[in-house]
PyMOL commands that place a pseudoatom at each C-alpha (Angstrom):
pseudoatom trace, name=CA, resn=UNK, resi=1, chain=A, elem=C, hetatm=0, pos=[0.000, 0.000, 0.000]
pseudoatom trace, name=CA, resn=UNK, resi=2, chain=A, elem=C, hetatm=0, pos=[0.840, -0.089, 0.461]
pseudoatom trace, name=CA, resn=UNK, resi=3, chain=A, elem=C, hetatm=0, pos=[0.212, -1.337, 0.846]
pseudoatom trace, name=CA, resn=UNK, resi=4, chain=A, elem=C, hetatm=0, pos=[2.856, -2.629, 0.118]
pseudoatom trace, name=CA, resn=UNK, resi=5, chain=A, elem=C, hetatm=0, pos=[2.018, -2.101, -1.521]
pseudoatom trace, name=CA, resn=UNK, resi=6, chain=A, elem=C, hetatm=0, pos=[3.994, -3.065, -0.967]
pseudoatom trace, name=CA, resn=UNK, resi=7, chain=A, elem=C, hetatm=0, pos=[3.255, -3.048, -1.635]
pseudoatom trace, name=CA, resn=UNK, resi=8, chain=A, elem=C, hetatm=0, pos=[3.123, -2.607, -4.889]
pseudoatom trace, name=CA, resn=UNK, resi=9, chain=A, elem=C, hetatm=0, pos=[3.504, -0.523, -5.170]
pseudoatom trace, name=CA, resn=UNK, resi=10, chain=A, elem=C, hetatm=0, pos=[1.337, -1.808, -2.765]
pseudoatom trace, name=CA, resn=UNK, resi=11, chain=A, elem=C, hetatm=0, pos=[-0.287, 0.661, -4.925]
pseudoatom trace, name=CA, resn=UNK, resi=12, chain=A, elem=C, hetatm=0, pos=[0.719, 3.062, -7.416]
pseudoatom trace, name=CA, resn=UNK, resi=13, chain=A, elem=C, hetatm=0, pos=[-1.649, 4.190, -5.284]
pseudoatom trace, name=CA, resn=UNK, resi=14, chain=A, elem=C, hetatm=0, pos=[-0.345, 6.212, -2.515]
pseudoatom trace, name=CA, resn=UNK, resi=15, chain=A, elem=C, hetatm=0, pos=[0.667, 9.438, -4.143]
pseudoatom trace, name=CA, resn=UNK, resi=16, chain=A, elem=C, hetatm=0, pos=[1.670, 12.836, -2.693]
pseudoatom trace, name=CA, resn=UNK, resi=17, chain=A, elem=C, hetatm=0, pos=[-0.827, 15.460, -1.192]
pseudoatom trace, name=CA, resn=UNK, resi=18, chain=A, elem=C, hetatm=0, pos=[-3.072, 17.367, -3.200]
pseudoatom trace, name=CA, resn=UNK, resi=19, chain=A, elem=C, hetatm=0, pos=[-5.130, 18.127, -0.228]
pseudoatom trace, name=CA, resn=UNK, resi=20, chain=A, elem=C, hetatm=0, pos=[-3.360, 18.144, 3.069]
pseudoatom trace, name=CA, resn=UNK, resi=21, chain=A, elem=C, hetatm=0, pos=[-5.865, 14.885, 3.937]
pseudoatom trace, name=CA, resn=UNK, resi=22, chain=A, elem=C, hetatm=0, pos=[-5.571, 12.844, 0.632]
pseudoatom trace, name=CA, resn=UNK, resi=23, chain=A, elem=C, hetatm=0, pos=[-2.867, 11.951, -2.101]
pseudoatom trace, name=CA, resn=UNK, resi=24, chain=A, elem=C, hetatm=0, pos=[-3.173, 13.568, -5.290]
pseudoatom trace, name=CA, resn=UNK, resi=25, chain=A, elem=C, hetatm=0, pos=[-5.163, 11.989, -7.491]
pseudoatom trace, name=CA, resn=UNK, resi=26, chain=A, elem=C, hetatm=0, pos=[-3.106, 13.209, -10.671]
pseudoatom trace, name=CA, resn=UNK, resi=27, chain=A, elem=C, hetatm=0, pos=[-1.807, 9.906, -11.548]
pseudoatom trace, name=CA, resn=UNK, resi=28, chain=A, elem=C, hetatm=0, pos=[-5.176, 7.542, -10.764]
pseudoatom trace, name=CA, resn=UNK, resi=29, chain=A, elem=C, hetatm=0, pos=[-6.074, 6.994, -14.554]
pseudoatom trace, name=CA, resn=UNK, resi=30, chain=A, elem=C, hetatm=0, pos=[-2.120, 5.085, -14.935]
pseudoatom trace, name=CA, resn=UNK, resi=31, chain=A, elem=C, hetatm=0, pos=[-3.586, 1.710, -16.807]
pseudoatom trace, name=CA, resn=UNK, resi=32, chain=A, elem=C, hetatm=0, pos=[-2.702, -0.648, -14.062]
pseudoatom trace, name=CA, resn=UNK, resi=33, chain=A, elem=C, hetatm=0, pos=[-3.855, -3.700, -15.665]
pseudoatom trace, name=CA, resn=UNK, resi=34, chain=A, elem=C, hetatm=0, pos=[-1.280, -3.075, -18.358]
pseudoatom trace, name=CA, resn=UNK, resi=35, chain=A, elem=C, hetatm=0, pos=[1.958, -2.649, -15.802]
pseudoatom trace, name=CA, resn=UNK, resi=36, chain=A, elem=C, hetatm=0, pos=[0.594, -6.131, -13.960]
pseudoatom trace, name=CA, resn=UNK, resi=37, chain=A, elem=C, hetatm=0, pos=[0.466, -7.845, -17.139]
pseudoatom trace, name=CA, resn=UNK, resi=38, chain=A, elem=C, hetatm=0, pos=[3.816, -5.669, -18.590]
pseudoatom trace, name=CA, resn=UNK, resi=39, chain=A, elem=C, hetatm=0, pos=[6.709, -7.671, -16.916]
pseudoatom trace, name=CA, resn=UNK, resi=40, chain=A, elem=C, hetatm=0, pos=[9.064, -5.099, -17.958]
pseudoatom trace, name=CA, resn=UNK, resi=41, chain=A, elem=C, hetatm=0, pos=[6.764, -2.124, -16.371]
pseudoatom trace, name=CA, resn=UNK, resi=42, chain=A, elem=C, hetatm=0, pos=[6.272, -4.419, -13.705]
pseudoatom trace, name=CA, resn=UNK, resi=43, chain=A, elem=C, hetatm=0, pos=[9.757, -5.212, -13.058]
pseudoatom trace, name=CA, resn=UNK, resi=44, chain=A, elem=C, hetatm=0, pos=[10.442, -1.315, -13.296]
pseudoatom trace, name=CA, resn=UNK, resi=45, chain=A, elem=C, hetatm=0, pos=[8.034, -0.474, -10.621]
pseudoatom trace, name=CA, resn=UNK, resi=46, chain=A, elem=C, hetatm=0, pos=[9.394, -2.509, -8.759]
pseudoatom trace, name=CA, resn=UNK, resi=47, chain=A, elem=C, hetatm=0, pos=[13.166, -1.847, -8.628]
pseudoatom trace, name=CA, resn=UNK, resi=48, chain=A, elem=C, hetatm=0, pos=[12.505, 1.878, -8.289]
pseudoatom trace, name=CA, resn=UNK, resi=49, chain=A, elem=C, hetatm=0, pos=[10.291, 1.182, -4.817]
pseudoatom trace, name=CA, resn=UNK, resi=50, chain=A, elem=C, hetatm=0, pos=[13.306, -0.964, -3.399]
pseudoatom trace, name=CA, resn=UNK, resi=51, chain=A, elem=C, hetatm=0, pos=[15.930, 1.653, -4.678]
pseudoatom trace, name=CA, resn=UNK, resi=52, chain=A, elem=C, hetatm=0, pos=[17.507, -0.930, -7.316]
pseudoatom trace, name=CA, resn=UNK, resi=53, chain=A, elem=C, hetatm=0, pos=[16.254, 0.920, -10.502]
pseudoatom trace, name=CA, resn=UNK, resi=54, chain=A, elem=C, hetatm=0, pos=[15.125, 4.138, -11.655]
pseudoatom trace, name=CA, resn=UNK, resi=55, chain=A, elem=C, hetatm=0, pos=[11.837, 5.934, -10.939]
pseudoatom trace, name=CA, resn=UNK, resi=56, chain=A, elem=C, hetatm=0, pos=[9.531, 7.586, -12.955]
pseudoatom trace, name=CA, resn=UNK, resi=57, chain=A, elem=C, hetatm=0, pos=[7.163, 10.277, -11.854]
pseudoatom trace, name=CA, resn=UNK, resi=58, chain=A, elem=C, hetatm=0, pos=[4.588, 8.057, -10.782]
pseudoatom trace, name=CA, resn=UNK, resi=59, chain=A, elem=C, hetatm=0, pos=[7.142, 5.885, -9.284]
pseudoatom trace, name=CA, resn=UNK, resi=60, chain=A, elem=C, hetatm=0, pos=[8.685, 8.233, -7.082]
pseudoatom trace, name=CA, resn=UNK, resi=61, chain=A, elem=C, hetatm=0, pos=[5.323, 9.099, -5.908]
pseudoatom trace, name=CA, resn=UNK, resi=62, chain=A, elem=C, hetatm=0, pos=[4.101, 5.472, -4.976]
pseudoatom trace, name=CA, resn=UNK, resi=63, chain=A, elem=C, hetatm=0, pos=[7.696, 5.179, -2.838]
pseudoatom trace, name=CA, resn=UNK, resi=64, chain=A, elem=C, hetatm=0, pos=[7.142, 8.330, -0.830]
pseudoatom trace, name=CA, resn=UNK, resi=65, chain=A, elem=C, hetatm=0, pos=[3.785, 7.176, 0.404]
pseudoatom trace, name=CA, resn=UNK, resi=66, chain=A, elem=C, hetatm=0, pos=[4.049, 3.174, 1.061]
pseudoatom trace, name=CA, resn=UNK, resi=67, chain=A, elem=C, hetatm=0, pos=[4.906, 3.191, 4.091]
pseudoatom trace, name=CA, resn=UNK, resi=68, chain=A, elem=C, hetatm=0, pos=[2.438, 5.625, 5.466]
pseudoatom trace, name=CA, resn=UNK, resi=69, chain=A, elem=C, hetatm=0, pos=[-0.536, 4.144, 2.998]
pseudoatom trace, name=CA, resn=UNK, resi=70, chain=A, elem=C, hetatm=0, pos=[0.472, 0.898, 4.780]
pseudoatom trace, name=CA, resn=UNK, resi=71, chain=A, elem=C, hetatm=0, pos=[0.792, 2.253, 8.338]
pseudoatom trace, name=CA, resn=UNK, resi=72, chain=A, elem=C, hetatm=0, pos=[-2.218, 4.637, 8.437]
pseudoatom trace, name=CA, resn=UNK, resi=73, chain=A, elem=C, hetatm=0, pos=[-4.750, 1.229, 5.614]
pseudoatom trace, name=CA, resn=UNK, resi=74, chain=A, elem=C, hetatm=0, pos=[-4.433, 3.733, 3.444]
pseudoatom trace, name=CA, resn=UNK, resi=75, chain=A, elem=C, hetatm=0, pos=[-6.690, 6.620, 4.618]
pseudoatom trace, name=CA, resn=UNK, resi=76, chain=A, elem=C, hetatm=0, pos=[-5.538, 9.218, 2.900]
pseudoatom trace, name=CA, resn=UNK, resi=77, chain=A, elem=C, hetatm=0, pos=[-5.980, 7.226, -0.300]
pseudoatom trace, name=CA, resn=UNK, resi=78, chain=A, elem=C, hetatm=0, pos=[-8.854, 7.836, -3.179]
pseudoatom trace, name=CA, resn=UNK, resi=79, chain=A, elem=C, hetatm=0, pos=[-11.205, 5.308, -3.638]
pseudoatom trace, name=CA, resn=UNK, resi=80, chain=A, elem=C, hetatm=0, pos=[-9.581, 4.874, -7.039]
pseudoatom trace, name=CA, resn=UNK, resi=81, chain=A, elem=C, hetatm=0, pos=[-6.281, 4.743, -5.309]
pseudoatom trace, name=CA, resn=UNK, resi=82, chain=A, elem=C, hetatm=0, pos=[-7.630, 1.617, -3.035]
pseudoatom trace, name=CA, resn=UNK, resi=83, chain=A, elem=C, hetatm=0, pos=[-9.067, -0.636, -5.730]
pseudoatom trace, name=CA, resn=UNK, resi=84, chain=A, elem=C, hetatm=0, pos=[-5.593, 0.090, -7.634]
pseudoatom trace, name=CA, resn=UNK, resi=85, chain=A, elem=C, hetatm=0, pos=[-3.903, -1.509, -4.478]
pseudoatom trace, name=CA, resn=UNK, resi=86, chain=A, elem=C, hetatm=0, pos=[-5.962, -4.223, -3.991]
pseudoatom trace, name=CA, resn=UNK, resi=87, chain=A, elem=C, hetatm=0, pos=[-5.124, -5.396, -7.389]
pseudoatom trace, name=CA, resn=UNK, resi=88, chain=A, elem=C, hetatm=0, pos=[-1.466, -4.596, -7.544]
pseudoatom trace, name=CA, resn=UNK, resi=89, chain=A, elem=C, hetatm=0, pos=[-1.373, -6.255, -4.511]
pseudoatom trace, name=CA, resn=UNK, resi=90, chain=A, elem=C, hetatm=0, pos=[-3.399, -9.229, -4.964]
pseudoatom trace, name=CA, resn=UNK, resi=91, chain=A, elem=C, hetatm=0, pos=[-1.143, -9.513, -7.853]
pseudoatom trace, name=CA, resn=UNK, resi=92, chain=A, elem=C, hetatm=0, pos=[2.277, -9.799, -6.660]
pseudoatom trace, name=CA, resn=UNK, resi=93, chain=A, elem=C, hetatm=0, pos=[0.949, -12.105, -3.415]
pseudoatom trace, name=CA, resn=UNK, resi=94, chain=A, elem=C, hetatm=0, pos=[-0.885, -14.480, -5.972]
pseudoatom trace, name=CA, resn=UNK, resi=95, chain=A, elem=C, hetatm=0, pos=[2.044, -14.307, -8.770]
pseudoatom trace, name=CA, resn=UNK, resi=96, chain=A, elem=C, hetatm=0, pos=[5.211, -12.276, -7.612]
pseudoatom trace, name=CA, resn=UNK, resi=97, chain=A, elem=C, hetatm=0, pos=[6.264, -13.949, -4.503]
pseudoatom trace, name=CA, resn=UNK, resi=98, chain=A, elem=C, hetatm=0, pos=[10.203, -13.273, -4.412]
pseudoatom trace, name=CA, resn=UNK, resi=99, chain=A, elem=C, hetatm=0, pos=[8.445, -9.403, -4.962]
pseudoatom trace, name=CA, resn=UNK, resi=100, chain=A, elem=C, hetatm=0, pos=[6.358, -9.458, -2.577]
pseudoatom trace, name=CA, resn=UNK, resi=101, chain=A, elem=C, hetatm=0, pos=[8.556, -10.909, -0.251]
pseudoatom trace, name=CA, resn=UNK, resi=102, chain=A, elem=C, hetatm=0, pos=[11.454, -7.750, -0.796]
pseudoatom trace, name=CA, resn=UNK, resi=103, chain=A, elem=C, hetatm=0, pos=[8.559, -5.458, -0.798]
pseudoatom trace, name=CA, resn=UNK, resi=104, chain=A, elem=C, hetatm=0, pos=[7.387, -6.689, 2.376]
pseudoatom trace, name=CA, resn=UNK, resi=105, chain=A, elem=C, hetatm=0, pos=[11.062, -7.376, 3.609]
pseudoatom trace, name=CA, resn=UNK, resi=106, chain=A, elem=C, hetatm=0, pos=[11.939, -3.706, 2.724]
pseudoatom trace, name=CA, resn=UNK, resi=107, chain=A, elem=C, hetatm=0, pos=[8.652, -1.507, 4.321]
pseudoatom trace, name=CA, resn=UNK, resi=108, chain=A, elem=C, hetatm=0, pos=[7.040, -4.074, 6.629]
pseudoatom trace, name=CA, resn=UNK, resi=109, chain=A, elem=C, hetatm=0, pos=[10.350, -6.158, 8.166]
pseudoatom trace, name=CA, resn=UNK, resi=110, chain=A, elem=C, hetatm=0, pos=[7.964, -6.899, 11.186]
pseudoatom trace, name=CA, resn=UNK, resi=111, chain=A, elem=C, hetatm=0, pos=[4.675, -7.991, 9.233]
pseudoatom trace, name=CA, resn=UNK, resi=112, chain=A, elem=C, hetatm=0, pos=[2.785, -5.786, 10.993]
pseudoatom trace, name=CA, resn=UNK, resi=113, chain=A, elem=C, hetatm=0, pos=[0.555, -4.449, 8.363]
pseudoatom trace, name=CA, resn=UNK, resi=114, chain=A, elem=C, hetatm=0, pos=[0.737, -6.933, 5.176]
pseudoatom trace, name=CA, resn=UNK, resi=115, chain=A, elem=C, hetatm=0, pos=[-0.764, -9.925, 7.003]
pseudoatom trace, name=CA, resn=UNK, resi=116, chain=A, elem=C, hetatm=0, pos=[-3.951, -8.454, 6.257]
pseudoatom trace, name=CA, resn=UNK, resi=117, chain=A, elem=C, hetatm=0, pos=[-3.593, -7.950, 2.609]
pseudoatom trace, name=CA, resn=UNK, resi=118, chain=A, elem=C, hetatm=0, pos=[-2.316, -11.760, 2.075]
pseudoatom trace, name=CA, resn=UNK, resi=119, chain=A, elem=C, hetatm=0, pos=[-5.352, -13.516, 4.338]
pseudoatom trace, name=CA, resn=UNK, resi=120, chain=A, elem=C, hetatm=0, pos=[-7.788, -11.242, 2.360]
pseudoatom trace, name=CA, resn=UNK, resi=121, chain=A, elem=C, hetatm=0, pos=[-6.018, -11.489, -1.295]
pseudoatom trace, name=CA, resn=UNK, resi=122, chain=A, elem=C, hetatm=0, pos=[-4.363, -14.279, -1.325]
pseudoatom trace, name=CA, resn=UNK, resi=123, chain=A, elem=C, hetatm=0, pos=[-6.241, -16.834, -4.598]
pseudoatom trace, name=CA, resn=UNK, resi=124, chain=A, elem=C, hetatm=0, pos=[-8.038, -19.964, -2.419]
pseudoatom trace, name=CA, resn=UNK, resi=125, chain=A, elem=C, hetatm=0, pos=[-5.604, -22.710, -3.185]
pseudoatom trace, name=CA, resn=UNK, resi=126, chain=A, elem=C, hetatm=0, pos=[-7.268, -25.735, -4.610]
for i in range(1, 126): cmd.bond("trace and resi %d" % i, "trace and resi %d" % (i + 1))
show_as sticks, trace
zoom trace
């Protein structure tokens, strides 16, 4: 969100302040389905949120605000913002694991917050 978004980006999703109570909602129309289902975007994303690759705009965004969007279940988040985090992160639990595992490694060491995410988003096994 974080999420981790953790959290992928946990979200491409926690962006900086337009209004002092929410992130700005300048980048919510970014085509997320297409960087899920980009491995190079993906893999891009990625790297810049756990300081291995460059960032883009967007990217340096998401890393200012995943630790706080993780700490705080993102509540300064748009609506937009949330559904884009739930599916980036449902993603990268479901088919990024060594991802999600740095992402979590790097902004939730302790587990405290992305416990919730997995339990909820996590595909039912069969």
């Amino acid at each position: 969100m974080k999420s981790i978004i953790v959290l992928c980006f946990l979200a491409l999703v926690a962006y900086a302040a337009a209004r002092p109570d929410k992130y700005t909602d300048r980048f919510d129309d970014i085509n997320l389905e297409e960087i899920i289902n980009n491995r190079k975007l993906l893999t891009g994303y990625i790297l810049c949120v756990l300081d291995k690759g460059k960032c883009t705009a967007e990217g340096r965004e998401l890393k200012s605000h995943i630790k706080e969007a993780l700490e705080n279940n993102c509540e300064n988040c748009t609506e937009k913002q949330r559904s884009g985090t739930r599916t980036v992160i449902g993603h990268l639990i479901n088919n990024e694991k060594d991802y999600w595992s740095k992402l979590t490694e790097k902004y939730d060491p302790q587990h405290k917050y992305v416990v919730k995410y997995e339990q909820e988003l996590r595909k039912i096994q069969a």
